[in-house]
C-alpha positions as CSV (number, residue, x, y, z in Angstrom):
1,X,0.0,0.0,0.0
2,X,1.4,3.5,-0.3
3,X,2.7,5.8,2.5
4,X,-0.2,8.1,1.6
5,X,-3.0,5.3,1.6
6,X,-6.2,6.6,3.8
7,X,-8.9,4.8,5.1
8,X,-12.4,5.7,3.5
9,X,-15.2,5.6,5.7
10,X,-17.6,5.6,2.9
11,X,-16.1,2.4,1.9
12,X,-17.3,0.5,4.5
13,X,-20.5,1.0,6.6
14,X,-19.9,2.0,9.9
15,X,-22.0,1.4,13.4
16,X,-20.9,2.6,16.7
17,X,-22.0,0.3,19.6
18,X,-22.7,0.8,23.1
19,X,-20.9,-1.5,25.2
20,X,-20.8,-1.1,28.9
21,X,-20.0,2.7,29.2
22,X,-17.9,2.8,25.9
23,X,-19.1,3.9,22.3
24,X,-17.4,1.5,20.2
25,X,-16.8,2.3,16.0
26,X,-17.0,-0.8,14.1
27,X,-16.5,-0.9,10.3
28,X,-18.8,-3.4,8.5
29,X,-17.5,-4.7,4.5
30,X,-20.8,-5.8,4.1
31,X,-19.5,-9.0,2.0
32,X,-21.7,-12.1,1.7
33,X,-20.2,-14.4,3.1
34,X,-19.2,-16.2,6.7
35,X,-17.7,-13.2,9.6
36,X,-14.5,-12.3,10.0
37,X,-13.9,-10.2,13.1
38,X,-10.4,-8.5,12.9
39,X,-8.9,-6.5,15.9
40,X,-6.0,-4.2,15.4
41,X,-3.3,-3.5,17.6
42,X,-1.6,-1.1,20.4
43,X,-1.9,2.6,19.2
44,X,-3.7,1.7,16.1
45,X,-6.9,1.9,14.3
46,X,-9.0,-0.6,12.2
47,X,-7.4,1.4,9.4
48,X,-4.9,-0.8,8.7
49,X,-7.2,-3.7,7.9
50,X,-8.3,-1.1,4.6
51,X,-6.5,-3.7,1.9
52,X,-9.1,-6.4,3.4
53,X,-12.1,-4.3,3.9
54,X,-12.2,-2.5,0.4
55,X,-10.8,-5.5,-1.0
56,X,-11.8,-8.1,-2.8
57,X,-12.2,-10.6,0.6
58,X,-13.9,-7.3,1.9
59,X,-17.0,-8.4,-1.0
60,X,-16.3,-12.6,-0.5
61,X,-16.8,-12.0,3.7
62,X,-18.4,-9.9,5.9
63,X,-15.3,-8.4,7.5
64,X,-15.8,-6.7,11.0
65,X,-13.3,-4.8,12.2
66,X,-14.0,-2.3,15.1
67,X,-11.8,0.3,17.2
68,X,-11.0,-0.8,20.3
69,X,-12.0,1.9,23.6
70,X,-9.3,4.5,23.2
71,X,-8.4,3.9,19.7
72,X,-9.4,5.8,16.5
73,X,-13.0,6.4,16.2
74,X,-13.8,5.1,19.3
75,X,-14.3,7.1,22.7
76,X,-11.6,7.4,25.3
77,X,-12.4,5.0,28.7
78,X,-14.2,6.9,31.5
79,X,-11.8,7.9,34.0
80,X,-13.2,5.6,37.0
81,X,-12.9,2.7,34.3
82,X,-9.4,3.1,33.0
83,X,-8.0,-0.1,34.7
84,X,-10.4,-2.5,33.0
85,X,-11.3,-1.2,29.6
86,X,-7.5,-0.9,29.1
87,X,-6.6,-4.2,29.6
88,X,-6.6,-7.6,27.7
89,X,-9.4,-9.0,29.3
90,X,-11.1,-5.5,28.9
91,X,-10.6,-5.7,25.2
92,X,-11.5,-9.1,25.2
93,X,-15.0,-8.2,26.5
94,X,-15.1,-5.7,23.6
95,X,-14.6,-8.8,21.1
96,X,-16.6,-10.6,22.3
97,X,-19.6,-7.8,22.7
98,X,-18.8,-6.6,19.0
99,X,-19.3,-10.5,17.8
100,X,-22.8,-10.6,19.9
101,X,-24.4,-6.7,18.8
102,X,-22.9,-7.8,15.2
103,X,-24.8,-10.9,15.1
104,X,-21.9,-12.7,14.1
105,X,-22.0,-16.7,14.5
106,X,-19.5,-19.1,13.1
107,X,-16.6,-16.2,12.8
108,X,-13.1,-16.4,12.3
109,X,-11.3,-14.2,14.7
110,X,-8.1,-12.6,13.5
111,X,-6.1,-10.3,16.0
112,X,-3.2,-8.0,15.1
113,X,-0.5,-7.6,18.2
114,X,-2.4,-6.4,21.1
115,X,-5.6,-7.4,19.0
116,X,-4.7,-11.1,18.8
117,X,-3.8,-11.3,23.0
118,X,-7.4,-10.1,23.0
119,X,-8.7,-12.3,20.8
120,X,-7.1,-15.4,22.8
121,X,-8.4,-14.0,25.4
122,X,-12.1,-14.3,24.5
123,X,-11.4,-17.4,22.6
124,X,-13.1,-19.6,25.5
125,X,-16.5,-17.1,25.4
126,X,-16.8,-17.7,22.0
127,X,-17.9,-20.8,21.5
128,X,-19.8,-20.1,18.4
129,X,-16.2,-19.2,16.8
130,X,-15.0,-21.0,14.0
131,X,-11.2,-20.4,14.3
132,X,-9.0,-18.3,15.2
133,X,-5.5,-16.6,13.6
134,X,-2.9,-14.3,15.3
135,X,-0.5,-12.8,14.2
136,X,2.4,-10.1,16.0
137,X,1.2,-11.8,18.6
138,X,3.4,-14.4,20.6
139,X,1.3,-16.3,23.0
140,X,2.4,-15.1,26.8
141,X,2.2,-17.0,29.9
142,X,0.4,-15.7,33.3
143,X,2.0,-14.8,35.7
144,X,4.5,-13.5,32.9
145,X,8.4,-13.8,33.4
146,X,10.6,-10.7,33.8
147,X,11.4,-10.9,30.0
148,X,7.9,-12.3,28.8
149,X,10.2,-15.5,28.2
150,X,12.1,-14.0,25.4
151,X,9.0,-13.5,22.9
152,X,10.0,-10.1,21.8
153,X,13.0,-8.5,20.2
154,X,12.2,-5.4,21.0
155,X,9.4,-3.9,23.9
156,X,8.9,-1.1,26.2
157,X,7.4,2.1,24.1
158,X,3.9,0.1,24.0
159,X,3.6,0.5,27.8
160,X,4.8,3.8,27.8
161,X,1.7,6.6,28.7
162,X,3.3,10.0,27.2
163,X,4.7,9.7,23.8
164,X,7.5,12.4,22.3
165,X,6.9,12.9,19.2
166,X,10.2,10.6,18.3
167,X,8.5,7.9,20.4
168,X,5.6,8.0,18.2
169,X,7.2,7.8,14.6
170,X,9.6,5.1,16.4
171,X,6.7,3.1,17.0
172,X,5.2,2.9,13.3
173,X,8.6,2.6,12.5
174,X,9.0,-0.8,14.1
175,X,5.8,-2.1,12.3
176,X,7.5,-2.7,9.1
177,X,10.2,-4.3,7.2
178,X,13.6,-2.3,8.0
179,X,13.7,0.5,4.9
180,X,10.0,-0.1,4.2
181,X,8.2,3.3,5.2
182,X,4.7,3.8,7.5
183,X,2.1,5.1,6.4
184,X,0.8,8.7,7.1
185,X,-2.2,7.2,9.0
186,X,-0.2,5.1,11.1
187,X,1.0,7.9,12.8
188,X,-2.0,10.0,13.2
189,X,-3.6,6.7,14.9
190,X,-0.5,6.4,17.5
191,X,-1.0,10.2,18.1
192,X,-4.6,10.0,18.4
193,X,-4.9,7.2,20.9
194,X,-5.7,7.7,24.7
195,X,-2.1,7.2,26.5
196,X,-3.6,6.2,28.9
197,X,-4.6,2.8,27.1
198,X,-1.1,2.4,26.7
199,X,-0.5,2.9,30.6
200,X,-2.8,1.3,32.0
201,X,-1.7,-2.2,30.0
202,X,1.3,-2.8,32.3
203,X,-0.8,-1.7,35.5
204,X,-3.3,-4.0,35.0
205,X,-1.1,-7.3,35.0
206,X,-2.2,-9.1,37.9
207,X,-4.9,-7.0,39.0
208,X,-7.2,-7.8,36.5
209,X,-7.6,-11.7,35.3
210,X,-5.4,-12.2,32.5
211,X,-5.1,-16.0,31.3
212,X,-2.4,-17.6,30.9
213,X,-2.1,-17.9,26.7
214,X,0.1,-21.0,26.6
215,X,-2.8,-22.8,28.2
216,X,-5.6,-21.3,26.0
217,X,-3.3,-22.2,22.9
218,X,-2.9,-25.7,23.9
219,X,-7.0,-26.7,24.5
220,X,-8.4,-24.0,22.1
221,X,-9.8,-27.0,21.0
222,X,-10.6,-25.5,17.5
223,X,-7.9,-24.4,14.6
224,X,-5.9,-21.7,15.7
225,X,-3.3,-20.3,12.7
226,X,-0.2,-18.4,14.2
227,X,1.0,-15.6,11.3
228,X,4.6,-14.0,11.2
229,X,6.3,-11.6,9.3
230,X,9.6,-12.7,7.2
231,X,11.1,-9.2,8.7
232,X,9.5,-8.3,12.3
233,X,11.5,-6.1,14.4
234,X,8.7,-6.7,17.7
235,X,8.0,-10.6,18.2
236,X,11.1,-13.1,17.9
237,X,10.4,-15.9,15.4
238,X,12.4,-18.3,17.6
239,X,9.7,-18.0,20.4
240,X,6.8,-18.5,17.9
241,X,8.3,-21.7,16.5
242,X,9.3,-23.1,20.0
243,X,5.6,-22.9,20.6
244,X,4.3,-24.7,17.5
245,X,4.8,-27.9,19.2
246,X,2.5,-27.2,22.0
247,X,-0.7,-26.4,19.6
248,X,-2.8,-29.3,18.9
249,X,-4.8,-27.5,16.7
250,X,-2.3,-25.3,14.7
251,X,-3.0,-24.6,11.1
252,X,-1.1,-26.2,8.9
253,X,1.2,-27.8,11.6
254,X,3.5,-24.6,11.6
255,X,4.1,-20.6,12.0
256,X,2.9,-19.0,8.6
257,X,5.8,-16.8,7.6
258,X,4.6,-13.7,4.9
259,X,7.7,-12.5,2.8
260,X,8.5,-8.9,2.2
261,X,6.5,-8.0,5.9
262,X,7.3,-7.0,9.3
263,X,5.1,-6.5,12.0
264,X,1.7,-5.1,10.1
265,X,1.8,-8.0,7.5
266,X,-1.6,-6.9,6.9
267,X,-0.6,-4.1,5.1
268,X,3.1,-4.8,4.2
269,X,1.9,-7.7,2.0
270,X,-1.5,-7.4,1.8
271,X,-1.8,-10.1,-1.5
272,X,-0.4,-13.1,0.6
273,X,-1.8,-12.2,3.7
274,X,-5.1,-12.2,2.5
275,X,-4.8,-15.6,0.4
276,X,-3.9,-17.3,3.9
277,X,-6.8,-15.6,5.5
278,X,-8.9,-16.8,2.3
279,X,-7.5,-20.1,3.2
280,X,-8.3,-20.6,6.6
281,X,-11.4,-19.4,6.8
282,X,-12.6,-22.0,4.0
283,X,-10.9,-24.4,6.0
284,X,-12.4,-23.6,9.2
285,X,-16.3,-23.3,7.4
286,X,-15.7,-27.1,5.9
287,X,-13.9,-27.9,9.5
């Protein structure tokens, strides 16, 4: 996609939900077929699913891809509610009230970063769901280690509240390929979200019920498909792969690696990302 590459609103028909206290802007494709719910990630915006949603798998599905509390279109958290909206378990609640006002049944669930810790997250109150895929996101365990186990290569600015400037084009910076550039959006999405959401991530650990992922991942008990970029700067490939072992119901029996991608393979290499989301979710509606 190029740098200059904006989402169009028009494109896509747009709801905003009410879910607990939050107002929730969710972008519908309107395609035909089965759900796919996709959730973006830290400091984001579902604007960087546009090469699915105005795509062609934006007409074959019905793509559903909302802004999580704090994030793009949606409202900041209430003050007194902080702690739990802006948390994984608070974002997993999102998901999984998104899928229910949505009307979605028999959905693949596809989370981006923090969007795929969500989505594992919900996995178990979703037992409608057809599969799940992650990708950016290395499955964590609870209580987490002092170095999350070695699962990233590089961390810190995502917990961080009050972003410079630099720390905000350093951020979009690590979501792609070294020498491929960010898009404009991406950094008007990292300015625009509520730092707090960022500060309140770390906080929460241990205060707020967050599951421990390597057991979700090994009795999801429905296909689960684990994407990685060929170039990410954020997640090491070595933890992902330890890990494949572990997941009965891994896709394909392996990490999917996209060439030419970092971090946002979603928009990096939109063409082969979106035949292996074409793939699994035909696998997962004949599963």
């Amino acid at each position: 996609m190029s740098a200059d590459s904006t989402f169009d609103a028009q494109a896509s028909p747009s709801r905003v939900l009410s879910i607990g206290s939050e107002r929730i802007s969710v972008h519908d494709s309107g395609g035909s077929g089965p759900a796919v719910v996709l959730v973006h990630g830290n400091s984001s915006s579902s604007r960087v699913w546009e090469p699915l949603l105005t795509g062609e798998l934006g007409k074959k599905y019905r793509l559903i891809a909302p802004d999580l509390p704090g994030h793009g279109q949606s409202a900041d958290a209430e003050q007194m509610v902080r702690s739990r909206v802006y948390s994984i378990p608070g974002y997993a609640d999102v998901v999984r009230a998104v899928a229910g006002q949505m009307g979605v049944e028999n959905a693949v669930f596809v989370g981006w970063s923090l969007g795929g810790h969500a989505v594992l997250e919900a996995a178990a109150s979703l037992p409608q769901a057809a599969g799940f895929m992650v990708f950016g996101t290395p499955p964590l365990p609870f209580p987490p280690t002092a170095d999350f186990g070695g699962a990233f290569l590089k961390l810190g600015l995502g917990f961080v509240k009050d972003w410079s400037e630099d720390d905000a084009r350093a951020w979009v910076a690590d979501y792609m390929a070294p020498g491929m550039a960010a898009a404009d959006f991406m950094l008007q999405d990292a300015r625009r979200t509520d730092g707090h959401a960022r500060g309140s991530l770390a906080a929460g650990i241990g205060t707020v019920g967050y599951a421990d992922e390597l057991t979700i991942i090994a009795t999801i008990g429905r296909p689960l498909a684990i994407v990685q970029g060929a170039h990410e700067q954020i997640v090491n490939p070595a933890y992902l792969d330890g890990l494949a072992p572990t997941i009965p119901t891994l896709w394909r029996g392996k990490v999917q690696v996209v060439e030419g991608a970092g971090h946002a393979v979603q928009w990096e290499n939109p063409a082969q990302f979106g035949a292996l989301l074409d793939a699994f979710v035909a696998d997962c509606q004949r599963g």
